[in-house]
PDB file as gemmi writes it, atoms N, CA and C in Angstrom:
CRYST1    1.000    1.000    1.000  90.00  90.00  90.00 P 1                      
ATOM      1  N   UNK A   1     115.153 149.811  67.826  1.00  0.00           N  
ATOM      2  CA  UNK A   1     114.242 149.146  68.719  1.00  0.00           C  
ATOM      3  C   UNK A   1     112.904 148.875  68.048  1.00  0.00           C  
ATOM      4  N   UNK A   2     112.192 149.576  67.382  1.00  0.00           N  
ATOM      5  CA  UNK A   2     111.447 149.531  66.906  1.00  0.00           C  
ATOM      6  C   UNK A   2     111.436 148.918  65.361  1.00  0.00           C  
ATOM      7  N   UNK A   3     112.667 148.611  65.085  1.00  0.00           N  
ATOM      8  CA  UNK A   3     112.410 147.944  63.802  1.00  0.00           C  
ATOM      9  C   UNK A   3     112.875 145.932  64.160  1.00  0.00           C  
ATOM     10  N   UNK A   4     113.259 146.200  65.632  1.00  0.00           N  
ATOM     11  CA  UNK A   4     113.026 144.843  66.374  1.00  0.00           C  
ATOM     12  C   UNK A   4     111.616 144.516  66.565  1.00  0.00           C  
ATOM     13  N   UNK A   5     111.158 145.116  66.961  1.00  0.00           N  
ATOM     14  CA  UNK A   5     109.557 145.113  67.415  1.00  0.00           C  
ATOM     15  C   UNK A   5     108.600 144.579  66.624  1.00  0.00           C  
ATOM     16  N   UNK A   6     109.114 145.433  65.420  1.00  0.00           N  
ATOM     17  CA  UNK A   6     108.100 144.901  63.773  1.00  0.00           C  
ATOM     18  C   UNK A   6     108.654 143.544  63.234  1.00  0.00           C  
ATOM     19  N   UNK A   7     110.151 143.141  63.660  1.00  0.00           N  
ATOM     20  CA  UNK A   7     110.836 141.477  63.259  1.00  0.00           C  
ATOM     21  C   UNK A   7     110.339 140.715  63.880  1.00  0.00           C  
ATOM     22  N   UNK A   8     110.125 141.033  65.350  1.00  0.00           N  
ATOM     23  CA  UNK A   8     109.572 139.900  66.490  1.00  0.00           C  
ATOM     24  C   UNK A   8     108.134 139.992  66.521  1.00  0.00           C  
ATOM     25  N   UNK A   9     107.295 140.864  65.825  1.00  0.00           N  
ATOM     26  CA  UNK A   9     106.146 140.514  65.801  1.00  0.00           C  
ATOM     27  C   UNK A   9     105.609 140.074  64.176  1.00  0.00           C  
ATOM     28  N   UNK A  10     106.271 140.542  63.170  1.00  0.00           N  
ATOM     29  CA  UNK A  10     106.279 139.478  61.909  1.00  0.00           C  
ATOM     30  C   UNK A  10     106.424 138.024  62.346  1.00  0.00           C  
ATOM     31  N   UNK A  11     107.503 137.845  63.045  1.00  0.00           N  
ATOM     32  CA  UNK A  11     107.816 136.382  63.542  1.00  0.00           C  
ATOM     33  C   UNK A  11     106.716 135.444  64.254  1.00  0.00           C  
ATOM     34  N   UNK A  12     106.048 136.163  64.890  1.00  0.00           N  
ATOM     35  CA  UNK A  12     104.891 135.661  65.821  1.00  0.00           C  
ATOM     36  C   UNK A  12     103.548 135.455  64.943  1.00  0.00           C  
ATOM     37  N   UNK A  13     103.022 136.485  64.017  1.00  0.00           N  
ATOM     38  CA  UNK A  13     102.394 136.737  63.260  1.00  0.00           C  
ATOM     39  C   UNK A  13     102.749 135.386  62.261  1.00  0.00           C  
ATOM     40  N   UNK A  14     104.023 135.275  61.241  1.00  0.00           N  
ATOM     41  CA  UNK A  14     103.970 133.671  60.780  1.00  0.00           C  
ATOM     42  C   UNK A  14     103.981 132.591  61.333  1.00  0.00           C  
ATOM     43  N   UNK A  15     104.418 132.999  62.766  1.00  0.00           N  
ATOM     44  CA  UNK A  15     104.118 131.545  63.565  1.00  0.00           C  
ATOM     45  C   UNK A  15     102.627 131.002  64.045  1.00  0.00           C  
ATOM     46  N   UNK A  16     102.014 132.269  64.657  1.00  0.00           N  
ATOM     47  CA  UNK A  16     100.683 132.228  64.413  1.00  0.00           C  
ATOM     48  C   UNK A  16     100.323 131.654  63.562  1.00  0.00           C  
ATOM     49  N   UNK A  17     100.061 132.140  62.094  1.00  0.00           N  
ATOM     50  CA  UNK A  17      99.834 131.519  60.735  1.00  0.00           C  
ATOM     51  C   UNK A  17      99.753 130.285  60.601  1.00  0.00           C  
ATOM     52  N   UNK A  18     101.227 129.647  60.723  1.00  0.00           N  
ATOM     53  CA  UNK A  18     101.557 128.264  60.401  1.00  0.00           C  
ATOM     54  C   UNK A  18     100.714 127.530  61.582  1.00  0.00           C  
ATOM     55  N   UNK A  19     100.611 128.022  63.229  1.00  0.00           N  
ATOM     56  CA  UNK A  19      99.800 127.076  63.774  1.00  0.00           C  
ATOM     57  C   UNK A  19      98.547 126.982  63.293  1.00  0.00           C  
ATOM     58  N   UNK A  20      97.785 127.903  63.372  1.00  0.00           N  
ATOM     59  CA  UNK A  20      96.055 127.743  62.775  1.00  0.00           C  
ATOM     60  C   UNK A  20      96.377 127.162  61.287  1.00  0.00           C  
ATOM     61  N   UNK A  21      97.267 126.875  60.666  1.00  0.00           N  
ATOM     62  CA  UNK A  21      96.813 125.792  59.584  1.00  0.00           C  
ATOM     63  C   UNK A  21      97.235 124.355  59.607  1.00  0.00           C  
ATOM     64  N   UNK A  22      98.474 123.948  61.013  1.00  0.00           N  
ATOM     65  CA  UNK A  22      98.234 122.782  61.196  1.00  0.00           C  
ATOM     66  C   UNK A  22      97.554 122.437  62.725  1.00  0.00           C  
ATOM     67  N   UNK A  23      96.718 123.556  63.172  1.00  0.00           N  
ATOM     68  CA  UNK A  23      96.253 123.175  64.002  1.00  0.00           C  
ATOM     69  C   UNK A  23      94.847 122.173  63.966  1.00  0.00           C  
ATOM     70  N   UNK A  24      93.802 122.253  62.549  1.00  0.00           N  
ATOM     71  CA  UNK A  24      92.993 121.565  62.665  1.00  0.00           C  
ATOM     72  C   UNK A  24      93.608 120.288  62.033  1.00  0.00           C  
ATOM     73  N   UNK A  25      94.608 119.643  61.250  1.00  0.00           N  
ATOM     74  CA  UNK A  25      95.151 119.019  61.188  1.00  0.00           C  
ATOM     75  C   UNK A  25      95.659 117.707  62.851  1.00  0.00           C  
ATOM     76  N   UNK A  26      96.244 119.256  63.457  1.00  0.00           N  
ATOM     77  CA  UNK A  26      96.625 118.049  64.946  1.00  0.00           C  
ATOM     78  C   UNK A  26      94.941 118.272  65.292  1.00  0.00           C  
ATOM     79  N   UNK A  27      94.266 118.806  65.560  1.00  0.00           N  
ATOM     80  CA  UNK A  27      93.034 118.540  66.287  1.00  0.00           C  
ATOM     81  C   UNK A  27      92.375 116.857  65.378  1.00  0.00           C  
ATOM     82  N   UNK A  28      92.479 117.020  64.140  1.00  0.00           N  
ATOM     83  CA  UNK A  28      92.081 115.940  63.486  1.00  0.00           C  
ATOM     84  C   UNK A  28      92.602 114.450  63.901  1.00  0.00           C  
ATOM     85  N   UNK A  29      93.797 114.865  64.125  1.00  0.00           N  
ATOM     86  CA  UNK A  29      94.916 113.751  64.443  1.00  0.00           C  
ATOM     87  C   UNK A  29      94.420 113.643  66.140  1.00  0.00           C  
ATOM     88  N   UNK A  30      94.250 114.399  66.587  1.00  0.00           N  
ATOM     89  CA  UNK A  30      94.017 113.739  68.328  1.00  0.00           C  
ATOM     90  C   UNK A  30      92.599 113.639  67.993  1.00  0.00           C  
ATOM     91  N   UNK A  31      91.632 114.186  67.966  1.00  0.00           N  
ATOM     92  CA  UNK A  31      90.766 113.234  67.780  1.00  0.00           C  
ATOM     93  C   UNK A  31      90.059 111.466  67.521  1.00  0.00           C  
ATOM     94  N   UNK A  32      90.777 111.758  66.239  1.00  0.00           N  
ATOM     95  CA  UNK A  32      91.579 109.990  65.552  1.00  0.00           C  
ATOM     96  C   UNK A  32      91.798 108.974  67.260  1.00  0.00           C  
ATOM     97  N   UNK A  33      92.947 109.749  67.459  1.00  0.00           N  
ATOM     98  CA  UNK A  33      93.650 108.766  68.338  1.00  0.00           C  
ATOM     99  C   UNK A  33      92.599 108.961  69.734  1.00  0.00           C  
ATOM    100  N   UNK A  34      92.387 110.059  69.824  1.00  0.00           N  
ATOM    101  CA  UNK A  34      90.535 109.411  71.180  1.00  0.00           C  
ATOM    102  C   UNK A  34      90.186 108.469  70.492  1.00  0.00           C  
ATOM    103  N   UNK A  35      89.579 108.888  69.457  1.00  0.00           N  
ATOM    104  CA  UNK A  35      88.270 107.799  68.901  1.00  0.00           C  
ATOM    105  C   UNK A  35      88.949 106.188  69.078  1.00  0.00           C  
ATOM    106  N   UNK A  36      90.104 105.970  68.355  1.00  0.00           N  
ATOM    107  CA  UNK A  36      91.065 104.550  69.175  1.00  0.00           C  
ATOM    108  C   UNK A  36      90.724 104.164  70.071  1.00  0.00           C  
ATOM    109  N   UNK A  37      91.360 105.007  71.204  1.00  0.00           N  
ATOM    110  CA  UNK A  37      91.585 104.860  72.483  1.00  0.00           C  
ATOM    111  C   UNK A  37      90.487 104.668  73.050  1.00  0.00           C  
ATOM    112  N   UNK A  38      89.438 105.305  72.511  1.00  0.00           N  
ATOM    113  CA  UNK A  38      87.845 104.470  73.108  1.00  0.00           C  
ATOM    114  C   UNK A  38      87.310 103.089  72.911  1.00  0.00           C  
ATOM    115  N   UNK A  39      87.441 103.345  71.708  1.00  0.00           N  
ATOM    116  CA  UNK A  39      87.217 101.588  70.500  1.00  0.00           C  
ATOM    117  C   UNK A  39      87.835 100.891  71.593  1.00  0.00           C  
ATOM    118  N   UNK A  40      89.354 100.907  71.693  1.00  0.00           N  
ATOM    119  CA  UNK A  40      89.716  99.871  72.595  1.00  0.00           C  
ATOM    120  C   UNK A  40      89.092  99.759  73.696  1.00  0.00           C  
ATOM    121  N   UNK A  41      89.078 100.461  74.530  1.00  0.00           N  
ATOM    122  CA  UNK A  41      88.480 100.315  75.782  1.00  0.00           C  
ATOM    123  C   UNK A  41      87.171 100.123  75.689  1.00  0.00           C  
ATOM    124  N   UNK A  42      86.630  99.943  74.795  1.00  0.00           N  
ATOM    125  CA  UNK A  42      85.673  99.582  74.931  1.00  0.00           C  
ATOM    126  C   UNK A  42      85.012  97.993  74.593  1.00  0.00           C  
ATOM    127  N   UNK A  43      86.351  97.902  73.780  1.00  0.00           N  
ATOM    128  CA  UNK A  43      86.290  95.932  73.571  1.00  0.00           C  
ATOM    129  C   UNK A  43      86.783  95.643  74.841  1.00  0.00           C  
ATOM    130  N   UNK A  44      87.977  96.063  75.200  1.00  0.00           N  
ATOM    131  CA  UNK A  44      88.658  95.857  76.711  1.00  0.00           C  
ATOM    132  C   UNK A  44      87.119  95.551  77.689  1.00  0.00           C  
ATOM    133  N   UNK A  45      86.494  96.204  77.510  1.00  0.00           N  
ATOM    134  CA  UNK A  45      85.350  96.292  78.846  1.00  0.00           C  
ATOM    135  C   UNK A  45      84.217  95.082  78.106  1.00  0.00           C  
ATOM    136  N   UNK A  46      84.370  94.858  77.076  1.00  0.00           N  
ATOM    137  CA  UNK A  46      83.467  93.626  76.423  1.00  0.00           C  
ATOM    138  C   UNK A  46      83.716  92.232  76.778  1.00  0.00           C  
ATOM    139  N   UNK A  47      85.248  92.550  76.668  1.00  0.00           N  
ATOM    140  CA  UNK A  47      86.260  91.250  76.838  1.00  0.00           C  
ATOM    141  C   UNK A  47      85.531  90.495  78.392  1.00  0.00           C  
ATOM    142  N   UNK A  48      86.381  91.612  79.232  1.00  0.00           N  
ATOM    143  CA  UNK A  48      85.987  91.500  80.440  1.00  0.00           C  
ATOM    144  C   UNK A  48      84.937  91.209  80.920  1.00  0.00           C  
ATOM    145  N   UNK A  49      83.732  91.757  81.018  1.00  0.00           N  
ATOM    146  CA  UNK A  49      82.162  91.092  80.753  1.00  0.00           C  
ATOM    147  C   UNK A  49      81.984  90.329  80.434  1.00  0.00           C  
ATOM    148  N   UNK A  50      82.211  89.668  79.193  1.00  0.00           N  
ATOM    149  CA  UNK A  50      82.626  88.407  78.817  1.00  0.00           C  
ATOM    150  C   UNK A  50      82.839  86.984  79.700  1.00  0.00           C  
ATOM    151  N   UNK A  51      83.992  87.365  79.828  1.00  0.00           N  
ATOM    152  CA  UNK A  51      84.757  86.799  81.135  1.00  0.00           C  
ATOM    153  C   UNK A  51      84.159  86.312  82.490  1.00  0.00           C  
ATOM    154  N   UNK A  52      83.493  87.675  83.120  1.00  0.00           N  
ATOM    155  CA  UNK A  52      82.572  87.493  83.860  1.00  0.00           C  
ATOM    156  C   UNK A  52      81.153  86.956  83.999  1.00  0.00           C  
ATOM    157  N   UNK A  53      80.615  87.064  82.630  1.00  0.00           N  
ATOM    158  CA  UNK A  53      79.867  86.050  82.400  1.00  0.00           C  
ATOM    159  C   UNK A  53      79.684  84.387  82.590  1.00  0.00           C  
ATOM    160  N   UNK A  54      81.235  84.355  81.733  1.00  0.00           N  
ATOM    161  CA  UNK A  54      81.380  82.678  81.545  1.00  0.00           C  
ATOM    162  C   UNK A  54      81.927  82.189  82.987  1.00  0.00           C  
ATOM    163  N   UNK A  55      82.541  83.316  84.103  1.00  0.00           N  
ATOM    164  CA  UNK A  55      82.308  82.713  85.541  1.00  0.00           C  
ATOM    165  C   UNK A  55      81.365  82.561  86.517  1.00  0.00           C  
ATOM    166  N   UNK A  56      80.108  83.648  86.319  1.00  0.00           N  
ATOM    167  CA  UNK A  56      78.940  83.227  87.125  1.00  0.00           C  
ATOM    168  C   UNK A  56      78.659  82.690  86.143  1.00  0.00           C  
ATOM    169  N   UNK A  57      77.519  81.799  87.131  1.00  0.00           N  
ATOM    170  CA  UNK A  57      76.326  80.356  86.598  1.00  0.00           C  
ATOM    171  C   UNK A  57      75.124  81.684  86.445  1.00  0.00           C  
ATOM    172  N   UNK A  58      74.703  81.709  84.848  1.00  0.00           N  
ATOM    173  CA  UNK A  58      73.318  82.551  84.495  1.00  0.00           C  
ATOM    174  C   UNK A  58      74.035  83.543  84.052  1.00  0.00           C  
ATOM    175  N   UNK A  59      75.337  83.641  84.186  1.00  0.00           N  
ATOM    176  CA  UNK A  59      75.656  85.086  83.506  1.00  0.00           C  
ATOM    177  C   UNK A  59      75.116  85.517  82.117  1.00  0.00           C  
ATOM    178  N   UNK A  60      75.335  84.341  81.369  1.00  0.00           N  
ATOM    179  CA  UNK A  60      75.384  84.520  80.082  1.00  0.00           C  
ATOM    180  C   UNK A  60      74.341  84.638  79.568  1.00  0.00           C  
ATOM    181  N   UNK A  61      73.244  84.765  80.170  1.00  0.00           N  
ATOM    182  CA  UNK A  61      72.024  84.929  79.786  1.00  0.00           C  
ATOM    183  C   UNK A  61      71.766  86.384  79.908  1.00  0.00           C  
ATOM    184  N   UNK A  62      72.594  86.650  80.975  1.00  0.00           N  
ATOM    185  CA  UNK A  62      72.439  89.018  81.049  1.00  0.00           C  
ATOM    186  C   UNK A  62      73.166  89.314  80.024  1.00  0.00           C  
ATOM    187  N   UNK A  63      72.541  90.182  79.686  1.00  0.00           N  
ATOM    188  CA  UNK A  63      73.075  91.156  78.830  1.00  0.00           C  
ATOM    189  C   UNK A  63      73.462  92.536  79.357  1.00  0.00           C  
ATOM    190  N   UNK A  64      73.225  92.950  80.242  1.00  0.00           N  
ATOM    191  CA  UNK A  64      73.218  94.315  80.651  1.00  0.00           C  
ATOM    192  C   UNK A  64      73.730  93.830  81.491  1.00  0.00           C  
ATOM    193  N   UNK A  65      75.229  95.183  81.381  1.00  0.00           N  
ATOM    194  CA  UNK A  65      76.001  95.101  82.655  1.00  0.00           C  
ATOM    195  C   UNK A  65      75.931  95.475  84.185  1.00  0.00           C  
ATOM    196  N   UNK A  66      74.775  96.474  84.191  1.00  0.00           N  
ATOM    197  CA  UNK A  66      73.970  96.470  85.646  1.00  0.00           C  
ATOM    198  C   UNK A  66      73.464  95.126  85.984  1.00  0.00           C  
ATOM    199  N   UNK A  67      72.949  94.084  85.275  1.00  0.00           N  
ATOM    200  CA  UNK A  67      72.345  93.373  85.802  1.00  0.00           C  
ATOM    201  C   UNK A  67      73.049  91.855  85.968  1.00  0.00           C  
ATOM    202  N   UNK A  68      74.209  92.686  85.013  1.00  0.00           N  
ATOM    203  CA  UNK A  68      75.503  91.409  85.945  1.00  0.00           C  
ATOM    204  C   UNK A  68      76.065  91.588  86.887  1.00  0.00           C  
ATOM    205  N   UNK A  69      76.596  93.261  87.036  1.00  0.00           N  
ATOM    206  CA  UNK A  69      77.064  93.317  88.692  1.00  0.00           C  
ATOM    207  C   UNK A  69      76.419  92.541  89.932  1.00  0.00           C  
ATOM    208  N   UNK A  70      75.076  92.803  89.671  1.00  0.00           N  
ATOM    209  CA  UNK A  70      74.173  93.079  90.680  1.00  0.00           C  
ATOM    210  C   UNK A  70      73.595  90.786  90.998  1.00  0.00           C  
ATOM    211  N   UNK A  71      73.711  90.176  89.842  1.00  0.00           N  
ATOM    212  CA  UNK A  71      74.189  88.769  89.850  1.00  0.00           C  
ATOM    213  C   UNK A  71      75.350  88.448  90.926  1.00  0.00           C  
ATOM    214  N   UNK A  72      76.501  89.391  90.286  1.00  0.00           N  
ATOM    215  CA  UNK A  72      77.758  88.365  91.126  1.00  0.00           C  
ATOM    216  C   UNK A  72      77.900  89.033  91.841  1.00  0.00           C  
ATOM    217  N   UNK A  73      77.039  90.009  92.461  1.00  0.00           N  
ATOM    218  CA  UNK A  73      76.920  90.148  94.476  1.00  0.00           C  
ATOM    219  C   UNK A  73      76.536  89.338  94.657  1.00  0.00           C  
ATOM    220  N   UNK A  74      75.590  89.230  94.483  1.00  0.00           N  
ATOM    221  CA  UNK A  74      75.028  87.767  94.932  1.00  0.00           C  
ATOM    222  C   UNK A  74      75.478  86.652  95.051  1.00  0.00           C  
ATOM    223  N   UNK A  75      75.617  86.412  94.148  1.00  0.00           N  
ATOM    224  CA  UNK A  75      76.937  84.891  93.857  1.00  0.00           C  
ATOM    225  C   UNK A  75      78.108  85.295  94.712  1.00  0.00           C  
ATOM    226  N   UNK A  76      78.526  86.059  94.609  1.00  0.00           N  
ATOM    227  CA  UNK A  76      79.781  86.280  95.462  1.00  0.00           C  
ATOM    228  C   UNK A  76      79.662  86.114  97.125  1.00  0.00           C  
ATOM    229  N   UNK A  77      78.026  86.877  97.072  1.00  0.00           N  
ATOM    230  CA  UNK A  77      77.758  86.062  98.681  1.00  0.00           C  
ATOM    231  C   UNK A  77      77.387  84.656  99.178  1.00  0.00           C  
ATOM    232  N   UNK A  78      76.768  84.169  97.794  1.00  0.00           N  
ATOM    233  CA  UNK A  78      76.729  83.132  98.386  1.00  0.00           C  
ATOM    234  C   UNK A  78      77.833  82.127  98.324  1.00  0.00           C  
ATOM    235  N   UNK A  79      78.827  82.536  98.026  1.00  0.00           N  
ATOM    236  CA  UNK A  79      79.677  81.426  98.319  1.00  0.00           C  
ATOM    237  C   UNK A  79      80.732  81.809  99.697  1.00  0.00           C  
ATOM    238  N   UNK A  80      80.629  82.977  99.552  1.00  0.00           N  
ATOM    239  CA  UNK A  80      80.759  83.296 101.387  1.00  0.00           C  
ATOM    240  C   UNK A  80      79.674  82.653 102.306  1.00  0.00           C  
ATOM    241  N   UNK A  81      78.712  82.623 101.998  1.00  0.00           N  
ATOM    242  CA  UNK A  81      77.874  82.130 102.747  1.00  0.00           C  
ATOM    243  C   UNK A  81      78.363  80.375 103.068  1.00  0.00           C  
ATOM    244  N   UNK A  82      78.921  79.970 101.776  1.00  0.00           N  
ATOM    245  CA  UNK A  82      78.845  78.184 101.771  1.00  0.00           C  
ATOM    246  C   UNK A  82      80.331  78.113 102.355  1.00  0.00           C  
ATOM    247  N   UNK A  83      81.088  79.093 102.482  1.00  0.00           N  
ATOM    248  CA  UNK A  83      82.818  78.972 102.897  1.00  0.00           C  
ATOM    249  C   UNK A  83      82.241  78.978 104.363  1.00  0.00           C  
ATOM    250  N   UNK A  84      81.501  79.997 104.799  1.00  0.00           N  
ATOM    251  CA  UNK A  84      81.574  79.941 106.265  1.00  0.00           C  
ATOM    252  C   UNK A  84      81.052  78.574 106.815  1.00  0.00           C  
ATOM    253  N   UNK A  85      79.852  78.045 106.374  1.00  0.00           N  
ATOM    254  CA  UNK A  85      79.358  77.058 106.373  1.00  0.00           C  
ATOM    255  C   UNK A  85      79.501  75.821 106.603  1.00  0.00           C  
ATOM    256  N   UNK A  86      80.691  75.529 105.532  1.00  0.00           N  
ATOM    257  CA  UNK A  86      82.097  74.405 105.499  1.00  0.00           C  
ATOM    258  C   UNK A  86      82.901  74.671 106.723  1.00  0.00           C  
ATOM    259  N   UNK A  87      83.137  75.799 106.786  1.00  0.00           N  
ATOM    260  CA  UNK A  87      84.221  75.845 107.994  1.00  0.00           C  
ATOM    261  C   UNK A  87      83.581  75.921 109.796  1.00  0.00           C  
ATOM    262  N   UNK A  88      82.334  76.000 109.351  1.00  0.00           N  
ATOM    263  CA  UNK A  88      81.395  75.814 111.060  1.00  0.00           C  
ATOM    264  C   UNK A  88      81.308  74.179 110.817  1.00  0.00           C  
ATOM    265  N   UNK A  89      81.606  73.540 109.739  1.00  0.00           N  
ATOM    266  CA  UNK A  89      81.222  72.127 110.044  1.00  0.00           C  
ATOM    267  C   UNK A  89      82.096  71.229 109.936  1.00  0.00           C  
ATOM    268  N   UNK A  90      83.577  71.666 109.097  1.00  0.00           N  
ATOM    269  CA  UNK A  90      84.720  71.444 109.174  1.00  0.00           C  
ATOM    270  C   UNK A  90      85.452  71.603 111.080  1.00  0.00           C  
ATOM    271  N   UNK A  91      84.844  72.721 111.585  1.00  0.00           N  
ATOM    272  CA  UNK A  91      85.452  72.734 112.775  1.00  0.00           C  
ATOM    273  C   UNK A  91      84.832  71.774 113.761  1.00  0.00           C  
ATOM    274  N   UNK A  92      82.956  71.541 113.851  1.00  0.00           N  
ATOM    275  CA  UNK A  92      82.577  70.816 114.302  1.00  0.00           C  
ATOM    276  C   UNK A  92      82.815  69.218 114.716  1.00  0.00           C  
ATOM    277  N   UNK A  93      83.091  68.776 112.593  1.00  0.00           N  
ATOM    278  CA  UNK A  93      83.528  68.099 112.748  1.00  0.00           C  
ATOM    279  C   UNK A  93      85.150  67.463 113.683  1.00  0.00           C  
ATOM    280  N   UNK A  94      85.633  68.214 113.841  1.00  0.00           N  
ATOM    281  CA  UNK A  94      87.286  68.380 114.090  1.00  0.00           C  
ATOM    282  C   UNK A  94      87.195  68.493 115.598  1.00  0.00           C  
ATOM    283  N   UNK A  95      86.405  68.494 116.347  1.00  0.00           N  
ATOM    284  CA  UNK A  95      85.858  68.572 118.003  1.00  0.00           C  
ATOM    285  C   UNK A  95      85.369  67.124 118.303  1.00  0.00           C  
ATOM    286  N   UNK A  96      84.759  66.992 117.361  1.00  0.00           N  
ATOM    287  CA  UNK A  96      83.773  65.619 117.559  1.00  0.00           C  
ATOM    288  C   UNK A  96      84.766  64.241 117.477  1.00  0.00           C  
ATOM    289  N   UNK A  97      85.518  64.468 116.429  1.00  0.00           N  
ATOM    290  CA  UNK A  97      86.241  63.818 116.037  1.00  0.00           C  
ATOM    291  C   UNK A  97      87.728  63.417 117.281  1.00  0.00           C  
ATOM    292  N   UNK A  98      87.796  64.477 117.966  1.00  0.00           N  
ATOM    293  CA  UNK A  98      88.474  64.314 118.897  1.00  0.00           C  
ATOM    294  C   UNK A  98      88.584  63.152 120.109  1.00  0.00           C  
ATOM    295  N   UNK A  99      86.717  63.550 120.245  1.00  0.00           N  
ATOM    296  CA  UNK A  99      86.198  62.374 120.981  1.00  0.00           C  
ATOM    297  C   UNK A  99      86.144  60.945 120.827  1.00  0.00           C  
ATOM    298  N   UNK A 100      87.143  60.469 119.373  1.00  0.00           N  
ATOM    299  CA  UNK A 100      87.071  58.959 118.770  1.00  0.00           C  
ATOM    300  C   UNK A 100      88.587  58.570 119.161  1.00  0.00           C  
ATOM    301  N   UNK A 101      89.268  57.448 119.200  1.00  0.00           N  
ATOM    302  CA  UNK A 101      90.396  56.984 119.225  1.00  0.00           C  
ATOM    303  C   UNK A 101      90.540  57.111 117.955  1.00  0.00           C  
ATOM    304  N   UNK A 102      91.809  56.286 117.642  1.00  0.00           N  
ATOM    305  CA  UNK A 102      91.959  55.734 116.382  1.00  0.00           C  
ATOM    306  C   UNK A 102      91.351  54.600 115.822  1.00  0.00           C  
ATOM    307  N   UNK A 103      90.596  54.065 115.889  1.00  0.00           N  
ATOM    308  CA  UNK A 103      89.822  52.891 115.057  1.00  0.00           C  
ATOM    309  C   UNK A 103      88.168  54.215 114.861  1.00  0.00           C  
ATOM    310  N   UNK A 104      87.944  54.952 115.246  1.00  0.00           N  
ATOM    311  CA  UNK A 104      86.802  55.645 114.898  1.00  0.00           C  
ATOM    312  C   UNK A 104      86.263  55.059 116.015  1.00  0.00           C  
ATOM    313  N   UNK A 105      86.131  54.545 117.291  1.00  0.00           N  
ATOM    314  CA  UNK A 105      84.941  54.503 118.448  1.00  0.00           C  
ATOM    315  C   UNK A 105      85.523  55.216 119.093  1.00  0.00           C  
ATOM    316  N   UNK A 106      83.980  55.536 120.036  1.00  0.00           N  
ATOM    317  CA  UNK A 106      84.070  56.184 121.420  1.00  0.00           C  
ATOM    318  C   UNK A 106      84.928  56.238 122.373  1.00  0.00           C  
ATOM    319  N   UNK A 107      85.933  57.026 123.241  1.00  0.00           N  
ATOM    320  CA  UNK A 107      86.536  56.281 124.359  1.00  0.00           C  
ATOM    321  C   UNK A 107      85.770  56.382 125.449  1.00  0.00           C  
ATOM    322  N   UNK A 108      85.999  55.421 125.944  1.00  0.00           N  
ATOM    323  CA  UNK A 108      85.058  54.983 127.092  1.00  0.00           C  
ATOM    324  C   UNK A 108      84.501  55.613 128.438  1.00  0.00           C  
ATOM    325  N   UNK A 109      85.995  56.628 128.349  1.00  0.00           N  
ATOM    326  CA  UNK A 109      85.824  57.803 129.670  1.00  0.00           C  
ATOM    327  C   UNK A 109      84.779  59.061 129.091  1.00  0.00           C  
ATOM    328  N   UNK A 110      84.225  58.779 127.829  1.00  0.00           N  
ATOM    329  CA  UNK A 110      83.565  60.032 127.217  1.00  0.00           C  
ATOM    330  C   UNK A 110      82.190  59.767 127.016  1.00  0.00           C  
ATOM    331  N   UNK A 111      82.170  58.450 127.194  1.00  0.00           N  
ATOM    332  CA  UNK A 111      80.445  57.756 127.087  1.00  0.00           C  
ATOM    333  C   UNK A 111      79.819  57.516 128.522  1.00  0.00           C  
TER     334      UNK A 111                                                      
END                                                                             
């Protein structure tokens, strides 16, 4: 039993060993592959900005990405603002329009 004891802990003892000498090796190696995995994402997020730039009007003049968000709220409202707008005058129109025959005049029971 005891000369199991001293095999299975020799065993652990070189396994030990062998990890702490390729362990800064894999630490080296995942590191590496963060440092990648950032690089990319971080053109990824350039790209994109980018992008968003060349779709708002003035983007391309920010540089700072706080101060592009904070652009296409804006922009983003105002074209909610001009959709609703169209469609209060799109409907208006479409009431009014009711009131014409087909040649575009008045009918007569409405004047």
């Amino acid at each position: 039993m005891e000369l199991n004891n001293r095999i299975e802990s020799s065993r652990l003892m070189s396994c030990s060993y062998k990890m702490r000498q390729l362990c800064p090796k894999k630490r080296r190696r995942e590191r590496q592959h963060q440092q990648v995995e950032r690089r990319f994402m971080r053109m990824e997020l350039r790209k994109k900005l980018k992008k968003l730039q060349r779709l708002i009007p003035g983007g391309e003049e920010l540089r700072e990405a706080d101060n592009l968000f904070v652009h296409t709220a804006d922009y983003i409202m105002l074209l909610r603002f001009k959709v609703s707008l169209l469609q209060a005058l799109t409907s208006k129109s479409a009431t009014s329009s009711s009131d014409r025959d087909d040649c575009g005049t008045y009918m007569r029971s409405n004047i």
